[in-house]
Short mmCIF file of the C-alpha atoms (twelve columns), coordinates in Angstrom:
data_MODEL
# 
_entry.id   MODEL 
# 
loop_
_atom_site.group_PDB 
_atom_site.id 
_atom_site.type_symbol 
_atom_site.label_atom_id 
_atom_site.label_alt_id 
_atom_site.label_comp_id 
_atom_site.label_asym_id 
_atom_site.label_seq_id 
_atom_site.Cartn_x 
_atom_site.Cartn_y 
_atom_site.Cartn_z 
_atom_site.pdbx_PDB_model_num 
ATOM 1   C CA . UNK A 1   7.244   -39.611 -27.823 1 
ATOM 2   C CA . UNK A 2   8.623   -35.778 -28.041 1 
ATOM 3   C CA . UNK A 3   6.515   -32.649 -28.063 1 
ATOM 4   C CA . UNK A 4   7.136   -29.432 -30.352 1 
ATOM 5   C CA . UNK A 5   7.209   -26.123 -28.513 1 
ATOM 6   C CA . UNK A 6   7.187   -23.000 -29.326 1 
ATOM 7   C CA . UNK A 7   7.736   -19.483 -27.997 1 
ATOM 8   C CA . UNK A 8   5.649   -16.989 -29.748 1 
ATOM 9   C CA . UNK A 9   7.223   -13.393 -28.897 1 
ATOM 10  C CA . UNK A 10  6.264   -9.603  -30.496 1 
ATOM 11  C CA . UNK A 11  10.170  -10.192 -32.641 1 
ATOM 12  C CA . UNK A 12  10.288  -13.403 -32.987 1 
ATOM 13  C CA . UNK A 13  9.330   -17.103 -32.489 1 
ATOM 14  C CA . UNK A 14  11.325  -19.410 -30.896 1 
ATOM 15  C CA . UNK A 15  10.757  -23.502 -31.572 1 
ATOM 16  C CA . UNK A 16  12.421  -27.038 -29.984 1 
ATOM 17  C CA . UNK A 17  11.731  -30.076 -29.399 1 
ATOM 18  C CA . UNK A 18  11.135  -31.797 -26.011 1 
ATOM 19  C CA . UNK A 19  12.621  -35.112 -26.106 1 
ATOM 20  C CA . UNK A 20  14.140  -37.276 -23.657 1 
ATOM 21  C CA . UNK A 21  13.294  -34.587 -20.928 1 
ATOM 22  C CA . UNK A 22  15.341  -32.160 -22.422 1 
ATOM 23  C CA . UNK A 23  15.304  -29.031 -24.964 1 
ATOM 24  C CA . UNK A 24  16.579  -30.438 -28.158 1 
ATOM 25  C CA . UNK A 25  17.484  -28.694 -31.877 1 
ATOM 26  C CA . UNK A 26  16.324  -25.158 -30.781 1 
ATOM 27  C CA . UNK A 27  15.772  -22.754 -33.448 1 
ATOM 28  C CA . UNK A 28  13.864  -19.697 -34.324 1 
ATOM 29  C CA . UNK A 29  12.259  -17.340 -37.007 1 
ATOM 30  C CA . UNK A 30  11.222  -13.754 -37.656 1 
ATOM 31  C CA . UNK A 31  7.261   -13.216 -36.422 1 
ATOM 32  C CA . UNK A 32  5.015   -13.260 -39.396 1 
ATOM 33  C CA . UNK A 33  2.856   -9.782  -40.031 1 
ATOM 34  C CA . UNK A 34  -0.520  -12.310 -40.287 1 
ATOM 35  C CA . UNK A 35  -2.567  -15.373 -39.116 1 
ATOM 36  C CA . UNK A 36  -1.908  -16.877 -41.801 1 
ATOM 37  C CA . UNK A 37  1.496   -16.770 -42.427 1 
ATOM 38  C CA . UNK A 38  1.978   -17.688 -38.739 1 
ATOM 39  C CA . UNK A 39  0.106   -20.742 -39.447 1 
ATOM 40  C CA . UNK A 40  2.237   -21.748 -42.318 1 
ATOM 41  C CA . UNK A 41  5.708   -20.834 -40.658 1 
ATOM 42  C CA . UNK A 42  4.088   -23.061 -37.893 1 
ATOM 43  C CA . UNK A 43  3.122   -25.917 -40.297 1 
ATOM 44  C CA . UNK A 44  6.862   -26.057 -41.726 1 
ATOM 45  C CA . UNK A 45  8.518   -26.131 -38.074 1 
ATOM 46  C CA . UNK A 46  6.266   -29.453 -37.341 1 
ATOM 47  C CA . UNK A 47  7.619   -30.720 -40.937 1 
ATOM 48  C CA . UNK A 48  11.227  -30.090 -40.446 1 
ATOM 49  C CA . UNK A 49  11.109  -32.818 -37.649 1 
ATOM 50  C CA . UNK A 50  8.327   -35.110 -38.754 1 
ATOM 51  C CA . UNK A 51  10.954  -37.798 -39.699 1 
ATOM 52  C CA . UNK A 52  13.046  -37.562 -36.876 1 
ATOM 53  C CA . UNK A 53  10.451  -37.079 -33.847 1 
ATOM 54  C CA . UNK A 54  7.227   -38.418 -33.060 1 
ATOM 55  C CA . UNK A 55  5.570   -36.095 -32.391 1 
ATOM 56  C CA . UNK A 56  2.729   -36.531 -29.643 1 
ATOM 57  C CA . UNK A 57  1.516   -32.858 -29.418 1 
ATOM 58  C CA . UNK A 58  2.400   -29.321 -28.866 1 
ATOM 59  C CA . UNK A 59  2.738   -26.598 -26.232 1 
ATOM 60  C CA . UNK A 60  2.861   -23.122 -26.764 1 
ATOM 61  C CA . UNK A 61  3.830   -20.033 -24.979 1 
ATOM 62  C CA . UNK A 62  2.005   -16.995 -26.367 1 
ATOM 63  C CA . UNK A 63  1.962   -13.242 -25.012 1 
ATOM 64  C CA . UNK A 64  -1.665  -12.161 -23.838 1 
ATOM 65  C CA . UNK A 65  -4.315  -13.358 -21.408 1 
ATOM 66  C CA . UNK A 66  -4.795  -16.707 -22.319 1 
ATOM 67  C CA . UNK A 67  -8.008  -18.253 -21.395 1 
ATOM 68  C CA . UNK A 68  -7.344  -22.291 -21.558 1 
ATOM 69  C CA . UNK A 69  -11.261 -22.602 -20.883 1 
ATOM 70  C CA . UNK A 70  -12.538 -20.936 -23.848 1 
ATOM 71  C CA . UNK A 71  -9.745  -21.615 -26.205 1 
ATOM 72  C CA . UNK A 72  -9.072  -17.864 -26.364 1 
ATOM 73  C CA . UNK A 73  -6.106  -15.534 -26.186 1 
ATOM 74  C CA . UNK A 74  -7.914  -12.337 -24.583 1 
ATOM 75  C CA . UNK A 75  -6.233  -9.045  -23.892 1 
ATOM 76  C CA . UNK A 76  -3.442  -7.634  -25.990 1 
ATOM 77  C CA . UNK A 77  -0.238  -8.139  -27.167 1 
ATOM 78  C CA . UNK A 78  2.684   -7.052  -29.967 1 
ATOM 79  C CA . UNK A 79  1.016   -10.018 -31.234 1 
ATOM 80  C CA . UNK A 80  -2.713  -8.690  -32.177 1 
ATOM 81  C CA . UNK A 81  -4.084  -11.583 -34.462 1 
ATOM 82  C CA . UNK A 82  -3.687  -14.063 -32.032 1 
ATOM 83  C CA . UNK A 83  -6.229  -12.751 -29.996 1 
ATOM 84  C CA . UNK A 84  -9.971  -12.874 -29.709 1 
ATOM 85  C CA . UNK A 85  -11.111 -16.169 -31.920 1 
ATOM 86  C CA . UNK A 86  -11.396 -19.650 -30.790 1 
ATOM 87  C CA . UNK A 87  -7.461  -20.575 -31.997 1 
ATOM 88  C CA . UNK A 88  -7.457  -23.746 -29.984 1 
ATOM 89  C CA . UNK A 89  -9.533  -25.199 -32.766 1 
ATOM 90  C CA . UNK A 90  -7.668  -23.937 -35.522 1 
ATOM 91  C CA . UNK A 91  -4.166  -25.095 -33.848 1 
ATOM 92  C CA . UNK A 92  -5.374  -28.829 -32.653 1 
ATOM 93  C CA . UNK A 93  -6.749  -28.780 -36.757 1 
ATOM 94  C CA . UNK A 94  -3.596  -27.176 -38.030 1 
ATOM 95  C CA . UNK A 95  -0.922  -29.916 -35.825 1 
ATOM 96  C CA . UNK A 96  -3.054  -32.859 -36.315 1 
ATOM 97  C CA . UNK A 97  -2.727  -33.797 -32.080 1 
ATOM 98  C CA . UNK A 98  -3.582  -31.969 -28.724 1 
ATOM 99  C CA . UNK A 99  -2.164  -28.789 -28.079 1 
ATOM 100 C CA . UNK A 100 -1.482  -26.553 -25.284 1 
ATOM 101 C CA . UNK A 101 -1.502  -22.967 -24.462 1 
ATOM 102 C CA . UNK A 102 -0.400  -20.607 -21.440 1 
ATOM 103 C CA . UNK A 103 0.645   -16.625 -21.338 1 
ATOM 104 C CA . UNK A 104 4.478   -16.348 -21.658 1 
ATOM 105 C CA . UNK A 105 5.168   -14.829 -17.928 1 
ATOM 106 C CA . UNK A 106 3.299   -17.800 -16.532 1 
ATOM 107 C CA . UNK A 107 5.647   -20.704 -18.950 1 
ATOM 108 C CA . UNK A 108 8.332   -18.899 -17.417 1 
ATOM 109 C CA . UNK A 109 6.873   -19.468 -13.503 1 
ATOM 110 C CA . UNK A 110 6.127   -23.031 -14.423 1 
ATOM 111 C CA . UNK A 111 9.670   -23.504 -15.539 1 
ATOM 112 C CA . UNK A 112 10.891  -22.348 -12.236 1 
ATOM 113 C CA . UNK A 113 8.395   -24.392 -10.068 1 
ATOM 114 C CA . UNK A 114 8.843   -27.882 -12.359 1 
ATOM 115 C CA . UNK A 115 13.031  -27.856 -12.804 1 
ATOM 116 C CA . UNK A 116 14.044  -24.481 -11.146 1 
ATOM 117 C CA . UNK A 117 14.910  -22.130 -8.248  1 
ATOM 118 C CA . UNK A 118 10.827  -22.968 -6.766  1 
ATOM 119 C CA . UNK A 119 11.349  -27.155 -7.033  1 
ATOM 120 C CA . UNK A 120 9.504   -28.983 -4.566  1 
ATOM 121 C CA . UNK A 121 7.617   -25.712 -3.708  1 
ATOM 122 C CA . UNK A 122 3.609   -24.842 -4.170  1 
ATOM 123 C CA . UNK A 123 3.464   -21.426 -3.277  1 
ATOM 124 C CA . UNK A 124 5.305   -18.910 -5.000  1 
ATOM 125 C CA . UNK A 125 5.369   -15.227 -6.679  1 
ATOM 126 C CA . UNK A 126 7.152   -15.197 -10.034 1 
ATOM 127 C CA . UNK A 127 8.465   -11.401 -10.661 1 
ATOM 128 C CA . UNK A 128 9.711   -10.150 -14.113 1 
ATOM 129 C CA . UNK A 129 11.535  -6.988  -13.888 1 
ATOM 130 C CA . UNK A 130 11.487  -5.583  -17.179 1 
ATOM 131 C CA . UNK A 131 10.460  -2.844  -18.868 1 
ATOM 132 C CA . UNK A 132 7.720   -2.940  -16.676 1 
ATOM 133 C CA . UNK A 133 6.972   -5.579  -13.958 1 
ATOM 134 C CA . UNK A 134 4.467   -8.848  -14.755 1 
ATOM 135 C CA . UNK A 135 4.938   -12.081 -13.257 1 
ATOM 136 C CA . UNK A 136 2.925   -14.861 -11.924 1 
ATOM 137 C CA . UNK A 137 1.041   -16.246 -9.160  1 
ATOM 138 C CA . UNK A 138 1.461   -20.314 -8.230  1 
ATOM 139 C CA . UNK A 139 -0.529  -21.778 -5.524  1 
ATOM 140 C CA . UNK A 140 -0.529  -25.179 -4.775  1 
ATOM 141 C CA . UNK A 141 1.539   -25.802 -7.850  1 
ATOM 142 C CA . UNK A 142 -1.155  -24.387 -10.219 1 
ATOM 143 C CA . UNK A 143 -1.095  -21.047 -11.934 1 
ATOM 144 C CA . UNK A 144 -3.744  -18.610 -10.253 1 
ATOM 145 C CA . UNK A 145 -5.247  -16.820 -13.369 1 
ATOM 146 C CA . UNK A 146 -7.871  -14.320 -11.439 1 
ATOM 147 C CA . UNK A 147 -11.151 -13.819 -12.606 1 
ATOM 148 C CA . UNK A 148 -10.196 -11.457 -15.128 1 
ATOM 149 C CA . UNK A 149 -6.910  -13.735 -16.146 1 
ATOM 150 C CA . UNK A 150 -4.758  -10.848 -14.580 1 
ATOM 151 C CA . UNK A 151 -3.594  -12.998 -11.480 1 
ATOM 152 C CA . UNK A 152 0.362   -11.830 -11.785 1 
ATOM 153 C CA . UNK A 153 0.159   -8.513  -12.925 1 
ATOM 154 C CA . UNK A 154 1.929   -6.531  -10.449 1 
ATOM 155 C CA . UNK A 155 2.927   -3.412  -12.284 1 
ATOM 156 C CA . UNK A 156 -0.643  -2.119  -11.696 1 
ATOM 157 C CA . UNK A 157 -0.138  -1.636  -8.346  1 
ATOM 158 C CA . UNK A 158 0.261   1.345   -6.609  1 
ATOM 159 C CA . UNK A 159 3.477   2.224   -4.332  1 
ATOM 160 C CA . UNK A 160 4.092   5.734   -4.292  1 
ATOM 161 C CA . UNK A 161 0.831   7.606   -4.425  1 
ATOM 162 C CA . UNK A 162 -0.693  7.232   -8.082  1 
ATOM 163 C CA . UNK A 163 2.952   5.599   -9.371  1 
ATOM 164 C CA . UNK A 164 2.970   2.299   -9.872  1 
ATOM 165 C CA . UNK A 165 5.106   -0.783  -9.450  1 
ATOM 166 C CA . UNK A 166 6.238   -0.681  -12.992 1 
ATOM 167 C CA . UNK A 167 7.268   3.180   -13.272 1 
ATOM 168 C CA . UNK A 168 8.927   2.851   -10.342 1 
ATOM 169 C CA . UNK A 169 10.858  -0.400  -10.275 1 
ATOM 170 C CA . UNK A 170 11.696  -0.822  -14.094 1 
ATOM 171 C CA . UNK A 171 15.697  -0.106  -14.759 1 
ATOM 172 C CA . UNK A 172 13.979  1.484   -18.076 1 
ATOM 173 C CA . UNK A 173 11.793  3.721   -16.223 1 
ATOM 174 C CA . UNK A 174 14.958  4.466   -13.766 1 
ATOM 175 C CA . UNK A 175 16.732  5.826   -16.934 1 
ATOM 176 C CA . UNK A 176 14.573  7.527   -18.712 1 
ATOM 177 C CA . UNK A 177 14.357  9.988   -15.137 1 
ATOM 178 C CA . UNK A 178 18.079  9.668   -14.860 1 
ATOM 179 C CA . UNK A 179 17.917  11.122  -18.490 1 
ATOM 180 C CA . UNK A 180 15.229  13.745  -17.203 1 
ATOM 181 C CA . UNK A 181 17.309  15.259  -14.886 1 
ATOM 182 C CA . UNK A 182 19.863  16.187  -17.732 1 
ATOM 183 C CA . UNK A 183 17.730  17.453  -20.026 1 
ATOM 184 C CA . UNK A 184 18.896  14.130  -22.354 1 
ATOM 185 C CA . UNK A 185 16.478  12.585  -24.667 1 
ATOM 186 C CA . UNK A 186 14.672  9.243   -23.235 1 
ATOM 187 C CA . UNK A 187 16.452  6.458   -24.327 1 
ATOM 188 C CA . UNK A 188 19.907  7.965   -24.640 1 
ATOM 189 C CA . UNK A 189 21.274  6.076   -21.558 1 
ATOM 190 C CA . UNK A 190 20.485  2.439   -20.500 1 
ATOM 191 C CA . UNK A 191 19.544  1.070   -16.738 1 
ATOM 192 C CA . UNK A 192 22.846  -0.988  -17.128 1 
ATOM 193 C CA . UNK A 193 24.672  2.312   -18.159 1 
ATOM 194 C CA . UNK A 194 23.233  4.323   -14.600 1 
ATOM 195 C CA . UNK A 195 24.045  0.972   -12.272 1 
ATOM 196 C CA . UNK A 196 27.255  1.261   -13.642 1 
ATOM 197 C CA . UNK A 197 27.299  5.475   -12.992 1 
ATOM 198 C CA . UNK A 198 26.354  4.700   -9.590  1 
ATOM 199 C CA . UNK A 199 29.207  2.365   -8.986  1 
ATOM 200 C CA . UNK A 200 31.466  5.058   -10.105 1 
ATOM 201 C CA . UNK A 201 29.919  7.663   -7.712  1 
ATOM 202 C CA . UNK A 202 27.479  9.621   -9.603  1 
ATOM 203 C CA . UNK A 203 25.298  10.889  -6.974  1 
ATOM 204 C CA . UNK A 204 22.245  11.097  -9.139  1 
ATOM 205 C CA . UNK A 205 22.645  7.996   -10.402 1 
ATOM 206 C CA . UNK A 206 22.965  6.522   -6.880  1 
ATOM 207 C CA . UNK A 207 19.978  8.417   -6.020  1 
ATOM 208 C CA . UNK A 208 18.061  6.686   -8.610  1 
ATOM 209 C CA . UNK A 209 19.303  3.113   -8.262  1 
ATOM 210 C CA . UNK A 210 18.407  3.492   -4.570  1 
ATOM 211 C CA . UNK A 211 14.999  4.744   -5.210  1 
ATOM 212 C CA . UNK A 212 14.775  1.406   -7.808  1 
ATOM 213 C CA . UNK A 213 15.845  -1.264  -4.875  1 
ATOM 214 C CA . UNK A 214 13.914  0.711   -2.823  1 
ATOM 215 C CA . UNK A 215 10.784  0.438   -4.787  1 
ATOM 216 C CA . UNK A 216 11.357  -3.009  -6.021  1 
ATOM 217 C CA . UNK A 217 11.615  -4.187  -2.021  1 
ATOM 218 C CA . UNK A 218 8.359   -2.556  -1.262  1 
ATOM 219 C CA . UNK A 219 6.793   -4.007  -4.296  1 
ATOM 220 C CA . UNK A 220 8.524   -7.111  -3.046  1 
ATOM 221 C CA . UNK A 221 7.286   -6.773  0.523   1 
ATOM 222 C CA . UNK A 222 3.698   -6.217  -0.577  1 
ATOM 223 C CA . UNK A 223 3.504   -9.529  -2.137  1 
ATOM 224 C CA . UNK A 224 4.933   -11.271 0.530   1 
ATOM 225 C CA . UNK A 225 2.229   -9.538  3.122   1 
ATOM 226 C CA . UNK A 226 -0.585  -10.198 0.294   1 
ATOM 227 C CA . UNK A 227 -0.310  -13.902 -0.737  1 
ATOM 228 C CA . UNK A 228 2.491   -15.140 2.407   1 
ATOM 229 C CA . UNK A 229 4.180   -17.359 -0.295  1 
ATOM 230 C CA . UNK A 230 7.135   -19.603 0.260   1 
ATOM 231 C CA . UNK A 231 9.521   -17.908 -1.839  1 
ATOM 232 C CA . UNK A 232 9.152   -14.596 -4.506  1 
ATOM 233 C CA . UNK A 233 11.578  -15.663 -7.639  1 
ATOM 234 C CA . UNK A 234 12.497  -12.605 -9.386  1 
ATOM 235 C CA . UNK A 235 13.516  -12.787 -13.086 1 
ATOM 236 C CA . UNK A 236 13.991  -10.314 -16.087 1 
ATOM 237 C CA . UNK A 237 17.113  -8.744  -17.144 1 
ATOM 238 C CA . UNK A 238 18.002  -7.235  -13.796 1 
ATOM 239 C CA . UNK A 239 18.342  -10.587 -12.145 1 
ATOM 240 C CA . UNK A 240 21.641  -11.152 -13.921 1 
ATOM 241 C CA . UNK A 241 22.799  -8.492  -11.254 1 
ATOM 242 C CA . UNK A 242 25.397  -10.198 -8.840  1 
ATOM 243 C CA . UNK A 243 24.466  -7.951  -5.971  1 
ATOM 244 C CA . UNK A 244 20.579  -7.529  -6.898  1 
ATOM 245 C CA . UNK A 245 19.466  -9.906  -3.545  1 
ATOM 246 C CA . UNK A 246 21.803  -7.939  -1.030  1 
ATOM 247 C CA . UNK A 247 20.983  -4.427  -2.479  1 
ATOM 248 C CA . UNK A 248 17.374  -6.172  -1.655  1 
ATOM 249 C CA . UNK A 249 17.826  -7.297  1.114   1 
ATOM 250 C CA . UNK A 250 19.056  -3.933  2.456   1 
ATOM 251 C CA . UNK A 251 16.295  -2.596  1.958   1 
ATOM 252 C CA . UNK A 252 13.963  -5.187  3.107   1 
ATOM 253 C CA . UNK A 253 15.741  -3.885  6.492   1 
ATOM 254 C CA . UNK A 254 14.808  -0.434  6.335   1 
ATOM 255 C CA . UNK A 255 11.052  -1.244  5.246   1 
ATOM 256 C CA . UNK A 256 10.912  -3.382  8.573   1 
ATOM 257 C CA . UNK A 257 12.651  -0.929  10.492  1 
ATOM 258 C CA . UNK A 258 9.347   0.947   9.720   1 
ATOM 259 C CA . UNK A 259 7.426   -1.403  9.581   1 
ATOM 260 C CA . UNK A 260 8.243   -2.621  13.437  1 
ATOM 261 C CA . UNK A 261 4.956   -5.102  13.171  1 
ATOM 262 C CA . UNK A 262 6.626   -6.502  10.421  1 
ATOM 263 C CA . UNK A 263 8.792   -9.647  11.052  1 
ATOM 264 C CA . UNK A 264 8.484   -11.706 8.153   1 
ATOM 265 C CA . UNK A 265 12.153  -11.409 5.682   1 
ATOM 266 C CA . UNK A 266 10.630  -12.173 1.809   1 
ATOM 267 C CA . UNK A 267 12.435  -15.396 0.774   1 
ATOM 268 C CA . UNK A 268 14.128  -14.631 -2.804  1 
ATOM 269 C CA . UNK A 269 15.594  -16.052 -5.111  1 
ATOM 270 C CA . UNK A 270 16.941  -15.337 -8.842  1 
ATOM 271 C CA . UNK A 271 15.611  -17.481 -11.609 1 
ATOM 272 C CA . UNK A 272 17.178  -19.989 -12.921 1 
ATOM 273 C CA . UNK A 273 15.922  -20.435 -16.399 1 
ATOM 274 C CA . UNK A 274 16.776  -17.575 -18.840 1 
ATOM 275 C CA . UNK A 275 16.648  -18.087 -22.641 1 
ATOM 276 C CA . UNK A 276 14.801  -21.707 -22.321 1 
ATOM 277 C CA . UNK A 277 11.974  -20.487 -19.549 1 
ATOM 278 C CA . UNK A 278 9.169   -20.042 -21.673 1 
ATOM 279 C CA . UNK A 279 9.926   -23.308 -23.761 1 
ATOM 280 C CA . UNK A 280 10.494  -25.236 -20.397 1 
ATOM 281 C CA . UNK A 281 7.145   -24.462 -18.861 1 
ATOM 282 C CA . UNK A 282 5.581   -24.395 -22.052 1 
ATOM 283 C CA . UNK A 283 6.112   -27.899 -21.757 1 
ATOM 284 C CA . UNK A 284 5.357   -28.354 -18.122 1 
ATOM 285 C CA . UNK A 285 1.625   -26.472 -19.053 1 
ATOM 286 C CA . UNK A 286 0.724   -29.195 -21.818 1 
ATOM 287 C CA . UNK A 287 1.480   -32.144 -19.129 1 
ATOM 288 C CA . UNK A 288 -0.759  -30.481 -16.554 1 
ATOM 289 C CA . UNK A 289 -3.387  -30.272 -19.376 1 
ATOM 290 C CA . UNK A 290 -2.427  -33.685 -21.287 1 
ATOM 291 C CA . UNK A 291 -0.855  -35.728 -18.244 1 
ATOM 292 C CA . UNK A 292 2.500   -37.070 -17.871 1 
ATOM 293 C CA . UNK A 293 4.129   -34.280 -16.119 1 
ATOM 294 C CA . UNK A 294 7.655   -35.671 -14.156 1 
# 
């Protein structure tokens, strides 16, 4: 028995199949403007392998603030018509078999905790570093929604006065001031683009990638302090960096070195799914739902 999954993103929706505990005949296509096209472009995915898989039901990662009790994907997203109707219904009608649903940023913690750089662990922090920061909160194996479904939503917080986690920790956000300082238009140079400066001894560049490791550690540091988990996995573009978890861990010194009270070193660790995460824990969501999880 195999299950379909699928990766619903703002661009684009990526589908596989899970079959002999693995990620088989991955494909994708363009995100459809409505419901009902989605619907239909999700219809013809399940075709395309009816002959060759059985099919025994379907997982989904979806952007949003998916509420698994109501059958509702709250919030907002680039995805706007998936939200705020019963679509549990409509997808269990539309597949024909059980379904499953979780927020994309939480498929991508369950990855890491079922097959990845958290196995065998309970407790964990799951940090995206993107264009903001997101992420996801595991305890005891289980995703920790909140009450308000925004367990794992760590850009909100404050770090520097009234700027948050995400303007201050984002390599987008740590470009576009780069770019300030010039006088250059936002979006004219990349985070990759001042890392790179900074290696080559531009001193404002190397004053704004140390005020981004700085302000990712403290974000960092606060989480460990908050929820005392047994490792903070830290994924998004940035984690591709080879020298991301020393330039961290630098800085982790200098906090405590503040901090003197403070003894306790976060445990991190880069991800180890990339391309695959949502799709992977996608999967591991519909066998904590449906059973069967390995």
């Amino acid at each position: 028995m195999s299950l379909l999954v699928f990766d619903i993103g703002g661009s684009a929706v990526k589908y596989a199949v899970w079959d002999k505990e693995e990620i088989v005949d991955k494909g994708s296509f363009i995100t459809p403007s409505t419901w009902e096209e989605m619907k239909t472009s999700l219809l013809q995915v399940k075709q395309k392998f009816a002959n060759q898989f059985m099919i025994e039901g379907v997982a989904i990662s979806s952007p949003g603030a998916v509420n698994q009790r109501r059958g509702v994907v709250e919030g907002a997203s680039a995805v706007p018509y998936l939200h705020d109707f019963e679509i549990y219904p409509e997808l269990t009608e539309l597949f024909g078999c059980p379904i499953s649903m979780e927020n994309d940023a939480n498929c991508a913690a369950l990855a890491e905790v079922w097959k990845g750089a958290a196995k065998g662990l309970k407790d964990i922090i799951f940090v995206v570093v993107g264009t903001g920061i997101g992420g996801s909160v595991i305890v005891d194996g289980k995703i920790h929604h909140g009450k308000h479904l925004f367990g794992g939503e760590f850009g909100y917080m404050l770090l520097n006065h009234d700027e948050t986690f995400s303007t201050l920790a984002s390599p987008v956000k740590m470009a576009v001031r780069y770019a300030k300082r010039f006088n250059l238009p936002s979006g004219k140079i990349s985070g990759k683009e001042v890392f790179e400066l900074a290696e080559q001894g531009d001193k404002i560049a190397i004053e704004e990638t140390e005020k981004f490791y700085y302000s990712l550690a403290q974000g960092i540091y606060n989480l460990q302090y908050s929820y005392d988990p047994e490792k903070i996995i830290i994924g998004g573009g940035v984690s591709a960096k080879p020298d991301l978890i020393p330039q961290l861990h630098r800085k982790f010194k200098e906090i405590l070195d503040k901090v003197q009270i403070a003894k306790i070193v976060p445990d991190i660790a880069i991800c180890k799914f990339e391309n695959d995460a949502n799709l992977i824990g996608a999967v591991y969501n519909y066998h904590l739902n449906h059973g069967e999880s390995k």
